[in-house]
N, CA, C and O atoms as a GROMACS GRO file, in nm:
protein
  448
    1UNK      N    1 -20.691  25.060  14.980
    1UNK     CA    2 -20.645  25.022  15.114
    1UNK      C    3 -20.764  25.007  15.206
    1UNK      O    4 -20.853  25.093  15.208
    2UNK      N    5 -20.768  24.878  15.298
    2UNK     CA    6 -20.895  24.837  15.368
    2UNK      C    7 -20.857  24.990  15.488
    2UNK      O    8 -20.743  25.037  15.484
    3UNK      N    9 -20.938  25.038  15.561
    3UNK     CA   10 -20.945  25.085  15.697
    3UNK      C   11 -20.959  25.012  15.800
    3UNK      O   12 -21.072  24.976  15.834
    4UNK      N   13 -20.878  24.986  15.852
    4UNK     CA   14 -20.899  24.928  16.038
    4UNK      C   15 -21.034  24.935  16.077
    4UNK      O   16 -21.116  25.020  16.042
    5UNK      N   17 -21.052  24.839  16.154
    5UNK     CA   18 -21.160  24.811  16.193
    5UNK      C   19 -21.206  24.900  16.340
    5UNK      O   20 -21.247  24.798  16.393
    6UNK      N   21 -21.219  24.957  16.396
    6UNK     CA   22 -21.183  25.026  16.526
    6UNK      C   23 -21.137  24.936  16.648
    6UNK      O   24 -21.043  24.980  16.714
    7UNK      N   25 -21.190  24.823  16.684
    7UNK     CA   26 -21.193  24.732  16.741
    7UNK      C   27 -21.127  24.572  16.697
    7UNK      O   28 -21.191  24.495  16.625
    8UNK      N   29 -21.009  24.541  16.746
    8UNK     CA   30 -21.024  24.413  16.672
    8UNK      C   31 -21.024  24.320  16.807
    8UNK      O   32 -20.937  24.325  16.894
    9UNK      N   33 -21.131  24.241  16.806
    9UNK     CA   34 -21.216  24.199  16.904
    9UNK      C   35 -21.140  24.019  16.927
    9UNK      O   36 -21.162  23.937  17.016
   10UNK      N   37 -21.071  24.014  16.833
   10UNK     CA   38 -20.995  23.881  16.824
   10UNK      C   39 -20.918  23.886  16.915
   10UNK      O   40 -20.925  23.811  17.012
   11UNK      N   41 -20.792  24.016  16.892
   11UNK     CA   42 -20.696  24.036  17.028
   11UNK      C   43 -20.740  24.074  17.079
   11UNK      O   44 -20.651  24.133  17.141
   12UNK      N   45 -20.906  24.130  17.162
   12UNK     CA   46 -20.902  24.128  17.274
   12UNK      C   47 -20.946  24.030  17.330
   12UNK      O   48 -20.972  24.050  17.449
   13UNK      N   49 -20.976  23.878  17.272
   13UNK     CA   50 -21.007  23.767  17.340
   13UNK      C   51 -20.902  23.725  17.382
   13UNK      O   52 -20.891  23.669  17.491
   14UNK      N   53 -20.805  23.746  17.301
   14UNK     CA   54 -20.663  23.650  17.306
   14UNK      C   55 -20.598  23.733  17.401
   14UNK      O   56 -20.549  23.669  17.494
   15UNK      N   57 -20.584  23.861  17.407
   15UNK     CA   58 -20.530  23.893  17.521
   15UNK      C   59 -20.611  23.820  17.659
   15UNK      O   60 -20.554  23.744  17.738
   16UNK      N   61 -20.733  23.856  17.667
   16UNK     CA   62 -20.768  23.797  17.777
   16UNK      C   63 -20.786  23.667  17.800
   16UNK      O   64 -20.819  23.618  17.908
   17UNK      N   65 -20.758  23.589  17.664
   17UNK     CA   66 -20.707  23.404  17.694
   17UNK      C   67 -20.575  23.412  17.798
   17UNK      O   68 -20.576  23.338  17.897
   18UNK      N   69 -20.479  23.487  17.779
   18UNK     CA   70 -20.345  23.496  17.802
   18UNK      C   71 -20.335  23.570  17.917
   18UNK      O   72 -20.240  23.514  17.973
   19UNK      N   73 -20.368  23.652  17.983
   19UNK     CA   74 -20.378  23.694  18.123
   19UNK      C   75 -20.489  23.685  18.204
   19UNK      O   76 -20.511  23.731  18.316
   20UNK      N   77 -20.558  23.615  18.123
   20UNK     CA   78 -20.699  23.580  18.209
   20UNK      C   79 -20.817  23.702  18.295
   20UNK      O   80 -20.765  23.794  18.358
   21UNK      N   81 -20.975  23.691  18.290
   21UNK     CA   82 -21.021  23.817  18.334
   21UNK      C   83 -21.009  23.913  18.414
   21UNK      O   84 -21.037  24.032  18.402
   22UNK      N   85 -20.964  23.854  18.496
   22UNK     CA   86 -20.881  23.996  18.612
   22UNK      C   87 -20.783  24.074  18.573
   22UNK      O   88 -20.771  24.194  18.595
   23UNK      N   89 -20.676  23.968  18.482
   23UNK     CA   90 -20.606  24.047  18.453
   23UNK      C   91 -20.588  24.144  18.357
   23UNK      O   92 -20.508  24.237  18.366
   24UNK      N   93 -20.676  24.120  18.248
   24UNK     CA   94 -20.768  24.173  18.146
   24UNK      C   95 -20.841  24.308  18.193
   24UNK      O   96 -20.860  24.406  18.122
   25UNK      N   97 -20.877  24.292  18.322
   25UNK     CA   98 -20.985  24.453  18.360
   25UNK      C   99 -20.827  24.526  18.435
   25UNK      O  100 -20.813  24.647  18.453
   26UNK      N  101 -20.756  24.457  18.457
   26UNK     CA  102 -20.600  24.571  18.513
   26UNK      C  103 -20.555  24.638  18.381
   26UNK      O  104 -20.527  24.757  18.370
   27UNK      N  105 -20.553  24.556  18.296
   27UNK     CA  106 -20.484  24.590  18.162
   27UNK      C  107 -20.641  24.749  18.082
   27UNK      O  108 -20.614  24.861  18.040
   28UNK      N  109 -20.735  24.705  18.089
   28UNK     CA  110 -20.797  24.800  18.057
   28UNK      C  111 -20.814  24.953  18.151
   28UNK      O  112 -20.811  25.070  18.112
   29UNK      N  113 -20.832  24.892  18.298
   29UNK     CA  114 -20.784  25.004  18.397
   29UNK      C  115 -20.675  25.103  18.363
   29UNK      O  116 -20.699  25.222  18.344
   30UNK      N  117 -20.561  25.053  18.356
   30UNK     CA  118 -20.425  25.102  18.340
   30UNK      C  119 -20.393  25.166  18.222
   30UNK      O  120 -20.322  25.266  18.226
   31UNK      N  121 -20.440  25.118  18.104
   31UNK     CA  122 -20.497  25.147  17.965
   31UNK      C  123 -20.561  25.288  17.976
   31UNK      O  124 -20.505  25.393  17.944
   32UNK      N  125 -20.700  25.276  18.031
   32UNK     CA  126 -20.757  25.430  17.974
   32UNK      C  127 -20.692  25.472  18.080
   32UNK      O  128 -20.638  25.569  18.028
   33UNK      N  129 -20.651  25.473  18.205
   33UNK     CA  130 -20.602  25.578  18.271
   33UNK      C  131 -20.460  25.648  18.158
   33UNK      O  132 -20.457  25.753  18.095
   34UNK      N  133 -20.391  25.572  18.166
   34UNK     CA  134 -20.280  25.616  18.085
   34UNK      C  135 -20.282  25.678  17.957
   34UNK      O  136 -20.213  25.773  17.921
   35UNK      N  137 -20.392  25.596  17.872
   35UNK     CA  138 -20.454  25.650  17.702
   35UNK      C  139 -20.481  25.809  17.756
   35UNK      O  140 -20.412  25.905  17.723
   36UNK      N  141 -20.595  25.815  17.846
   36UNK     CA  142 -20.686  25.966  17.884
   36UNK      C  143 -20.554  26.045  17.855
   36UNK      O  144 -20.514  26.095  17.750
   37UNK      N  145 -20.490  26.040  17.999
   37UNK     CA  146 -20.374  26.183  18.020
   37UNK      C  147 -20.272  26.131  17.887
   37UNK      O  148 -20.225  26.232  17.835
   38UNK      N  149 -20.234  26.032  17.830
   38UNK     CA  150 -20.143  26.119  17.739
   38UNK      C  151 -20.229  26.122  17.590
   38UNK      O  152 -20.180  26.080  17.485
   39UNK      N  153 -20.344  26.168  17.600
   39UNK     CA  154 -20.404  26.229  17.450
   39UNK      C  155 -20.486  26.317  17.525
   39UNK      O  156 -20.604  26.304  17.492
   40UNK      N  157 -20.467  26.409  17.620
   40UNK     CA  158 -20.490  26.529  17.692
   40UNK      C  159 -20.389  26.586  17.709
   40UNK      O  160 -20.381  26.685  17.782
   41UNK      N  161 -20.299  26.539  17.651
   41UNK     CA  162 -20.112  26.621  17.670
   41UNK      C  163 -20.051  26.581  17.548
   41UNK      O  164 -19.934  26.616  17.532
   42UNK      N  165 -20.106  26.515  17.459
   42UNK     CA  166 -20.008  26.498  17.344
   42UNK      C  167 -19.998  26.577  17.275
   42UNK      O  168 -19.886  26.572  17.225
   43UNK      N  169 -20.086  26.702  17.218
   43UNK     CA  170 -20.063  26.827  17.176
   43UNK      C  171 -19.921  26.953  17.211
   43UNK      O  172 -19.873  27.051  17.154
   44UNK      N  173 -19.893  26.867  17.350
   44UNK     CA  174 -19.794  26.942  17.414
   44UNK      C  175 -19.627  26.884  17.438
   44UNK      O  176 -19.527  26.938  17.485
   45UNK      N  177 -19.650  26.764  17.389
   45UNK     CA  178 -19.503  26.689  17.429
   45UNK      C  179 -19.393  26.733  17.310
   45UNK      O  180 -19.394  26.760  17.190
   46UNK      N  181 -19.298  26.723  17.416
   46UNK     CA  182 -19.188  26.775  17.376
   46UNK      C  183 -19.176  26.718  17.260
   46UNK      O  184 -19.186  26.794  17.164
   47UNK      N  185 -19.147  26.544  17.225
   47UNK     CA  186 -19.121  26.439  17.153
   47UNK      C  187 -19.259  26.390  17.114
   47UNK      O  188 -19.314  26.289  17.159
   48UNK      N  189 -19.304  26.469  17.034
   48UNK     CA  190 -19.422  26.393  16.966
   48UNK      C  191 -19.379  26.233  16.935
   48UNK      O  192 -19.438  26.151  17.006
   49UNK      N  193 -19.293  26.184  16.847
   49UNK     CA  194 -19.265  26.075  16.815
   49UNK      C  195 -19.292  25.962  16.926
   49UNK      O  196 -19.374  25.870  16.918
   50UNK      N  197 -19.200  25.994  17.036
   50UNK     CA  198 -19.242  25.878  17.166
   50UNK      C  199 -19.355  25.878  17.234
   50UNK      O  200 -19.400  25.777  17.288
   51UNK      N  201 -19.429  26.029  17.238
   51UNK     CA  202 -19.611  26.016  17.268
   51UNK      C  203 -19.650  25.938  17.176
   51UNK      O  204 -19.732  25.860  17.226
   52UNK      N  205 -19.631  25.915  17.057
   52UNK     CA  206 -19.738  25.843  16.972
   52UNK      C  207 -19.683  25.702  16.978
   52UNK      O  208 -19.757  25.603  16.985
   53UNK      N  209 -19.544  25.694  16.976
   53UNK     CA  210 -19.501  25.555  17.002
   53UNK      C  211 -19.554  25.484  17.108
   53UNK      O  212 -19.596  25.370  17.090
   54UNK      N  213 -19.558  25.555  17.252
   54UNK     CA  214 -19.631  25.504  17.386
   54UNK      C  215 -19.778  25.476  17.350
   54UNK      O  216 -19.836  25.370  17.376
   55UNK      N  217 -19.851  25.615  17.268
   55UNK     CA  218 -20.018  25.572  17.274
   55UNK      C  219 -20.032  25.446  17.173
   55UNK      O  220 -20.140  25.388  17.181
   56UNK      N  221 -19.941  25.396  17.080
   56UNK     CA  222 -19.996  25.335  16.997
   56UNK      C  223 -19.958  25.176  17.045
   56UNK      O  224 -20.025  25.074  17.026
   57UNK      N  225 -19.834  25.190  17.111
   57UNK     CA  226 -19.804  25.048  17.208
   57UNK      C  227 -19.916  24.992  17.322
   57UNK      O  228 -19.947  24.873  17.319
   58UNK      N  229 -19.957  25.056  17.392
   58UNK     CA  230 -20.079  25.090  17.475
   58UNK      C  231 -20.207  25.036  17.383
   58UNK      O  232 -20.268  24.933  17.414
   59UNK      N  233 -20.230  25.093  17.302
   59UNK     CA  234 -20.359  25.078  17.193
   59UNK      C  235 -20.360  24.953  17.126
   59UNK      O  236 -20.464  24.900  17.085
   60UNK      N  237 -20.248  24.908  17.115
   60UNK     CA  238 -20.232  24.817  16.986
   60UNK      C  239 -20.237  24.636  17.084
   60UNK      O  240 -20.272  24.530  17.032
   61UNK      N  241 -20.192  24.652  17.227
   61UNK     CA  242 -20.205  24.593  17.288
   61UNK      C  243 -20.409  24.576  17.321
   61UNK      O  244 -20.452  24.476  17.378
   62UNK      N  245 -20.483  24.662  17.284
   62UNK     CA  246 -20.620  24.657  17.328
   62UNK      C  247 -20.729  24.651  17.204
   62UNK      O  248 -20.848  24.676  17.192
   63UNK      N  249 -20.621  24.602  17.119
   63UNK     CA  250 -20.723  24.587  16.926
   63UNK      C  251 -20.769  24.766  16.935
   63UNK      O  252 -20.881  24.816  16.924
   64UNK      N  253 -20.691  24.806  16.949
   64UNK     CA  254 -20.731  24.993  16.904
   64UNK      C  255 -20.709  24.961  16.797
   64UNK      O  256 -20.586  24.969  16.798
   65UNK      N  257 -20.753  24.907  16.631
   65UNK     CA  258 -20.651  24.916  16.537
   65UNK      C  259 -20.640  25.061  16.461
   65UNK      O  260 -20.535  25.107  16.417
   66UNK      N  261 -20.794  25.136  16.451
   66UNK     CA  262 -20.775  25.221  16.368
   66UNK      C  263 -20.691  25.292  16.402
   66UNK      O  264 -20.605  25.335  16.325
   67UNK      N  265 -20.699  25.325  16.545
   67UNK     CA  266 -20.631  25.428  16.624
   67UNK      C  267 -20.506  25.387  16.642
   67UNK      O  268 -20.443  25.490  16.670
   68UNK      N  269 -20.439  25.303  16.643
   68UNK     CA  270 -20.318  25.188  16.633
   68UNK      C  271 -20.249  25.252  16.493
   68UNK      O  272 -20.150  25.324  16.496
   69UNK      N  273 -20.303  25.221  16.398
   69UNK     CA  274 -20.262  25.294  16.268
   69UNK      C  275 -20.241  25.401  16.242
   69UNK      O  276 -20.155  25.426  16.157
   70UNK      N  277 -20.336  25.535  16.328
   70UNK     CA  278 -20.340  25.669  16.279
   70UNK      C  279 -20.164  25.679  16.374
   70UNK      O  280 -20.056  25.712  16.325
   71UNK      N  281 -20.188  25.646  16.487
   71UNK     CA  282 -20.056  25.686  16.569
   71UNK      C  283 -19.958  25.623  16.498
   71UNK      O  284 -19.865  25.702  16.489
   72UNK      N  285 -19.919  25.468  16.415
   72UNK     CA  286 -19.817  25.482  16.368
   72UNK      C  287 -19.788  25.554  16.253
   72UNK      O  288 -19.668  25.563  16.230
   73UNK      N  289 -19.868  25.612  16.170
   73UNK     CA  290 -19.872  25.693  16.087
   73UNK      C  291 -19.825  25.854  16.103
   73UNK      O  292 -19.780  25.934  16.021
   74UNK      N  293 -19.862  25.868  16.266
   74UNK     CA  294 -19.828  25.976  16.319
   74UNK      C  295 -19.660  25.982  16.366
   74UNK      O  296 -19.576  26.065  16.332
   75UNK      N  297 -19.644  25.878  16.444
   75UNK     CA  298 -19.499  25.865  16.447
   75UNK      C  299 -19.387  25.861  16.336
   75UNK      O  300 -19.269  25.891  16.352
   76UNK      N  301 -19.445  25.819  16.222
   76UNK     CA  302 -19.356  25.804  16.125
   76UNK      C  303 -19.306  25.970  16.044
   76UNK      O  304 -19.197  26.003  15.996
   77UNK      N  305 -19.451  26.054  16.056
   77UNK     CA  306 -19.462  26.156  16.028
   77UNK      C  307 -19.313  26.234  16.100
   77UNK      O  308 -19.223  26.278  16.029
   78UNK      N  309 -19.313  26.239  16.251
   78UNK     CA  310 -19.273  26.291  16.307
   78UNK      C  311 -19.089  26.272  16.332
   78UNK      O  312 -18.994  26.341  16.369
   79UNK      N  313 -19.112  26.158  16.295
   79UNK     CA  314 -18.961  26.053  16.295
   79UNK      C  315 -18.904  26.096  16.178
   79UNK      O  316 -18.783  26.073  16.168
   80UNK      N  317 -18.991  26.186  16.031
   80UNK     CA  318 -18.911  26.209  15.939
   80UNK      C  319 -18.944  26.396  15.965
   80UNK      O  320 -18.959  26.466  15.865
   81UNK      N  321 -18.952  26.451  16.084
   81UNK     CA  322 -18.928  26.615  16.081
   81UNK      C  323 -19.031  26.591  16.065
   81UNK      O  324 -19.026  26.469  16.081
   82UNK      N  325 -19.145  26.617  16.041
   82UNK     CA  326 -19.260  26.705  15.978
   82UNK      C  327 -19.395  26.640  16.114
   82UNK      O  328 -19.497  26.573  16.101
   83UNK      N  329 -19.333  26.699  16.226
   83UNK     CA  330 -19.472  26.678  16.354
   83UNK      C  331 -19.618  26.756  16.283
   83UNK      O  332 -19.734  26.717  16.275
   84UNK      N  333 -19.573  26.838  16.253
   84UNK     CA  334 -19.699  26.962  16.223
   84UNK      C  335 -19.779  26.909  16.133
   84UNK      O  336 -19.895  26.949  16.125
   85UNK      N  337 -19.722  26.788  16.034
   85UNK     CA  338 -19.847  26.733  15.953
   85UNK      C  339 -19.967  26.550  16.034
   85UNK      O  340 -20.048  26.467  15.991
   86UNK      N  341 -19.895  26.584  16.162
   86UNK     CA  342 -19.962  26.456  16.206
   86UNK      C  343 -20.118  26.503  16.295
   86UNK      O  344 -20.109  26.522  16.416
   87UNK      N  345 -20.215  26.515  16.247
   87UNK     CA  346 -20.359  26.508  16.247
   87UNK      C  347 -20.372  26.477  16.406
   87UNK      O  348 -20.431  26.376  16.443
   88UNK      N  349 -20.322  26.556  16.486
   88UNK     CA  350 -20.399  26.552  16.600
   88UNK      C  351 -20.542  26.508  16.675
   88UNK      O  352 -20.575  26.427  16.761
   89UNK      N  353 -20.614  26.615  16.585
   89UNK     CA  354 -20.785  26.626  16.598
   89UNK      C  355 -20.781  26.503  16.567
   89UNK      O  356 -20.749  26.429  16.660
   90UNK      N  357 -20.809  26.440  16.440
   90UNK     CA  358 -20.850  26.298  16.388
   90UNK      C  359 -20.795  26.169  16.486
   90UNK      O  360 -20.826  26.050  16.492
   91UNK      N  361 -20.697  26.255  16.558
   91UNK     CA  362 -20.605  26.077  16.625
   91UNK      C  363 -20.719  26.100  16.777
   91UNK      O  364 -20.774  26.004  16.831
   92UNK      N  365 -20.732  26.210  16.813
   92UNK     CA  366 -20.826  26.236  16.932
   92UNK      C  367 -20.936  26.177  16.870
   92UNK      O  368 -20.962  26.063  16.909
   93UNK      N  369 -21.016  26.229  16.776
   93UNK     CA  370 -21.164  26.194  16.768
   93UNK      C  371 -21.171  26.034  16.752
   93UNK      O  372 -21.270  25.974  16.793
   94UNK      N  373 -21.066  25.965  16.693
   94UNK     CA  374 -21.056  25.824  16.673
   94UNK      C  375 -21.013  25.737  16.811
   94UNK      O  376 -21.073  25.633  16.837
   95UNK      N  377 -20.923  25.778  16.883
   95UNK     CA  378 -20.954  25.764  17.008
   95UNK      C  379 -21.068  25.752  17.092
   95UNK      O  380 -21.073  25.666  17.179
   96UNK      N  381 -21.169  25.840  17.069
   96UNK     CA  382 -21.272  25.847  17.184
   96UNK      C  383 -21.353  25.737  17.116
   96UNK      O  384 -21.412  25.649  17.181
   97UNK      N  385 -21.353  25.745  16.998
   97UNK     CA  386 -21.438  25.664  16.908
   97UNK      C  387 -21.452  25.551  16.992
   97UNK      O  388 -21.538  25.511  17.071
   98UNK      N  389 -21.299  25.496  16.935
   98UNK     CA  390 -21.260  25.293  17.021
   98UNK      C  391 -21.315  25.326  17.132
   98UNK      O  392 -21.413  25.258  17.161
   99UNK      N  393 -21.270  25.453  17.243
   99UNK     CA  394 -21.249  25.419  17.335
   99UNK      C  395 -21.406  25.351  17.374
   99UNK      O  396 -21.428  25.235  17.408
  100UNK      N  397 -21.535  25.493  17.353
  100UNK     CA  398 -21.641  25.453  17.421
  100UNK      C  399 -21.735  25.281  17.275
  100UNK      O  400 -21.822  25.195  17.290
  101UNK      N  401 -21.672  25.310  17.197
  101UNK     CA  402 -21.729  25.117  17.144
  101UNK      C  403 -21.644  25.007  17.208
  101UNK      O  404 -21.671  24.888  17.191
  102UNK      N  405 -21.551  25.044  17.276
  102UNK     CA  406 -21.475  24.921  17.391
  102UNK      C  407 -21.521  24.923  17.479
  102UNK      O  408 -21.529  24.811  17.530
  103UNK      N  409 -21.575  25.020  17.550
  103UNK     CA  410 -21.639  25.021  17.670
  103UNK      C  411 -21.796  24.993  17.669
  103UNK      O  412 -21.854  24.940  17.764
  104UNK      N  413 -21.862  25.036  17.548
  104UNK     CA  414 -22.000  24.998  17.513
  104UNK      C  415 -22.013  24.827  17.488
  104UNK      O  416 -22.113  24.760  17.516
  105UNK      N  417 -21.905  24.782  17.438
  105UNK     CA  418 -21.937  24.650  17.384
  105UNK      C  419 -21.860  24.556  17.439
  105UNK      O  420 -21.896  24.445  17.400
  106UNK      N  421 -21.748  24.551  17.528
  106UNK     CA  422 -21.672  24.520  17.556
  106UNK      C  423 -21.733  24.390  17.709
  106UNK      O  424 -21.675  24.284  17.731
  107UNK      N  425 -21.833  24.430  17.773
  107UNK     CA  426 -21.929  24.325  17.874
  107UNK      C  427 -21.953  24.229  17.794
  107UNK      O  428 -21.906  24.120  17.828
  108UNK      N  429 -22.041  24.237  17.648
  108UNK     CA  430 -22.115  24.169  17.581
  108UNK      C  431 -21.998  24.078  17.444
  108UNK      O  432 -22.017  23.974  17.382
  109UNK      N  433 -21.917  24.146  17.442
  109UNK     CA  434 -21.768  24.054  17.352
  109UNK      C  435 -21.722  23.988  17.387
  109UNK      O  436 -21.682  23.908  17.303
  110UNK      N  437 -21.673  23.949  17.563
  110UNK     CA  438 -21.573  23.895  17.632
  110UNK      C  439 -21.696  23.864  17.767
  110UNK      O  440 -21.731  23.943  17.855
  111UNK      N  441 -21.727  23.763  17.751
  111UNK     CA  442 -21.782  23.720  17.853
  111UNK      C  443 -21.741  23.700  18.006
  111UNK      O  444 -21.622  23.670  18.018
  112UNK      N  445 -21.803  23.708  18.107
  112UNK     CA  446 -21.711  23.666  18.297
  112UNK      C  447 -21.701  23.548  18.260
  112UNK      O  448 -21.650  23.465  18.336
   0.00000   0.00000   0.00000
């Protein structure tokens, strides 16, 4: 099985073909604000299943893929009983991963 790429840099052109650059830096604004606090509280939600469903809808909209994958992997976990085997740590550390190579590379991928 291939691994996700962390970044898939295709949809984030195409997203920003489709709402154009302004609307593209709202969508990333709104993005990590929202990504931050709920993977600083997802350890704690009631419904693991719909935290991971929200972070991975959110993510998957911004080429998160690896992290896109670990969360649906995580939801599925959770959707069949068994929250306690969905890898928290790893969905955090893969998170920060994308987050700071989207933000490192993300000027120089998607041109003004």
């Amino acid at each position: 099985m291939n691994t996700p790429e962390l970044i898939d840099w295709a949809k984030v052109r195409e997203l920003c073909n489709d709402v154009g650059r302004d609307g593209l830096d709202e969508v990333i604004a709104l993005f990590m604000e929202e990504a931050e606090t709920a993977m600083q509280t997802i350890g704690m939600a009631e419904d693991l299943e719909s935290a991971l469903h929200f972070v991975k809808g959110c993510a998957l909209n911004l080429g998160f893929d690896r992290f896109t994958t670990l969360a649906a992997e995580g939801e599925a976990l959770a959707a069949r009983g068994l929250p306690d085997q969905v890898d928290l740590t790893q969905l955090g550390q893969v998170y920060r991963e994308s987050r700071d190579l989207f933000l490192a590379e993300f000027p120089m991928r998607i041109a003004a």
